[in-house]
C-alpha positions, 0 to 999 in steps of 0.5 A: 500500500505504501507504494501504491500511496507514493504512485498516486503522491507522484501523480497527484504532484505531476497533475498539480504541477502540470496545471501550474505550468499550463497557468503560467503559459496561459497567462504569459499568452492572455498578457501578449494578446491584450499587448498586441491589442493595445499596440494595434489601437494606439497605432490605429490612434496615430494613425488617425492623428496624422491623417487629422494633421495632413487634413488639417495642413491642407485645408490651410492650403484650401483656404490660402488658395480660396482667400487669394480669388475671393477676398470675402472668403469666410470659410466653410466646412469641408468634407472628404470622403473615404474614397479621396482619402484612400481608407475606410472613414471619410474625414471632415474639416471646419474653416473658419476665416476672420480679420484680425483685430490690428490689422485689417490686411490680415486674416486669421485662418482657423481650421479644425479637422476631424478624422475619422469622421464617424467613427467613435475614436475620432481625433481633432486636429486644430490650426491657426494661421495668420496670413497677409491678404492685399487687397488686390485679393492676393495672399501671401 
């Protein structure tokens, strides 16, 4: 009986340890799945962040070009949709054009771009530039 006893110790051991180990590697797999899921959104995150800045520098460029053949120019609210932006989300892009309060040759340009538009992780993207306009309607 007592070496039936010690068979049943050693396998009982064996199963205990055996669990503990197949604890450990579970654990270890569950910790580098949820690292692989957070890396993958905070790269969706930059992402988004830089394609909100590159809206936001071109919507400069927007307003630049449209205050130059339209000094009345005020601004307006730009969508660009998925298909001009080569992904999956359309983007959209608040401009906003006001005379600066000393100098009526200057125009403030204030632009807040969103991307992705409807999407629930949207990242906004704000720009304010002063630019000098002639008043031929040319900028520089």
């Amino acid at each position: 009986m007592n070496a039936t006893h010690r068979s049943a110790r050693r396998h009982g051991i064996t199963v205990a340890l055996t669990l503990v180990c197949l604890l450990v590697v579970v654990t270890l797999g569950a910790t580098l799945v949820r690292s692989l899921v957070d890396h993958r959104r905070q790269s969706l995150r930059d992402q988004h962040r830089v394609q909100a800045f590159w809206l936001a520098e071109s919507a400069v460029e927007r307003a630049t070009s449209h205050l130059a053949s339209s000094p009345d120019y005020q601004g307006e609210t730009w969508q660009v949709d998925r298909d001009s932006l080569g992904g999956r989300w359309s983007g959209s892009v608040l401009i906003r054009v006001e005379k600066a309060d000393t100098d009526e040759t200057l125009r403030r340009i204030i632009i807040e771009s969103r991307y992705p538009e409807d999407a629930e992780r949207r990242v906004t993207e704000r720009i304010e530039v002063t630019i000098k306009s002639t008043a031929s309607g040319e900028s520089s």
